[in-house]
Each structure stands twice: as structure tokens, then as C-alpha cells.
ROBA-173060 format. One record per residue: x, y, z of N, C-alpha, C, CB in turn. Coordinates in pm, whole numbers, plus 50000, padded with zeros to 5 digits. Glycine has a CB too. Layout:
BEGIN
XYZXYZXYZXYZ;...
% end
This chain:
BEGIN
055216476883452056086488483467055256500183519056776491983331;055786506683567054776520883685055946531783618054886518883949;055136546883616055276558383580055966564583692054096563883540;057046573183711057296579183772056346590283836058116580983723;056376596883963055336609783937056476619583911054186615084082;055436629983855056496641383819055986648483917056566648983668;055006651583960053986662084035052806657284136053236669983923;052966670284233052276663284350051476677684365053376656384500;050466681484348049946694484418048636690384488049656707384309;048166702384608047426700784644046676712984678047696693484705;045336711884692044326722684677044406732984829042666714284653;044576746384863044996748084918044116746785097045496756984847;044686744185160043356743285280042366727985288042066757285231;042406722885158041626709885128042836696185156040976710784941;041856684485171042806676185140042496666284996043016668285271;042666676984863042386667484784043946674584739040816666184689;044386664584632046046661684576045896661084408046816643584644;046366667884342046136659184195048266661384199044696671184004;048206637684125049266638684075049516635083961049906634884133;051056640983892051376641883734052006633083714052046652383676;051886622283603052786615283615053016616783422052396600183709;054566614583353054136618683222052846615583128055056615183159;052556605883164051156600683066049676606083124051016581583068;049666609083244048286608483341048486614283422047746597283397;047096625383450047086631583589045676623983719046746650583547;046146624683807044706618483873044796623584006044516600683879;042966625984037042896632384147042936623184279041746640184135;043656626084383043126620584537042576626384633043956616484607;041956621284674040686629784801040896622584911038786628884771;041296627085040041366625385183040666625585235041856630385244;039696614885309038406618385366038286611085490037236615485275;037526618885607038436614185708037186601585753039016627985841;037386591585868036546581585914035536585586000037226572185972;034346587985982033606594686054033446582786152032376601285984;033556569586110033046562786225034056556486337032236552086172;035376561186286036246559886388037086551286356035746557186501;038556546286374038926535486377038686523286466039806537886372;039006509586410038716501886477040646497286483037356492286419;040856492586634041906486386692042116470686695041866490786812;041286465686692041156450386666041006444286528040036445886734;041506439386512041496427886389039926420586346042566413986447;039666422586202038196414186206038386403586194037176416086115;037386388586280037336379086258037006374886091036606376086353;037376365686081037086355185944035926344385960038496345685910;
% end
């Protein structure tokens, strides 16, 4: 079973997020790919 969120805020200018959910708050941090995306699929 999963918690609803109640709350979504975020820091202003930053991309970090803390969300509320009734039992737990937890932070997320956005950080961007310095090395770039890749377009192709990795082999196996």
C-alpha cells in the first residue's frame, strides 16, 4: 500500500523538492547529467 502525498515544495531557484506524505517527509535533488545523454540503447 503507498501514502498519498499531501505536499510538494520546492526550494526557491534550486532544484531540490521536499515531499509530505502523512507519515514521512523526504527530500529530492535534481541534478543535471554532466556527461550528457546517451541516445542508443546499451548492449547486453
Amino acid at each position: 500500500m503507498t501514502t498519498p502525498v499531501k505536499r510538494v515544495l520546492q526550494l526557491c531557484g534550486q532544484d531540490t523538492y521536499y515531499l509530505q506524505t502523512a507519515n514521512s517527509r523526504y527530500r529530492l535533488e535534481i541534478r543535471s547529467n554532466e556527461s550528457g545523454i546517451i541516445d542508443q540503447p546499451v548492449a547486453n
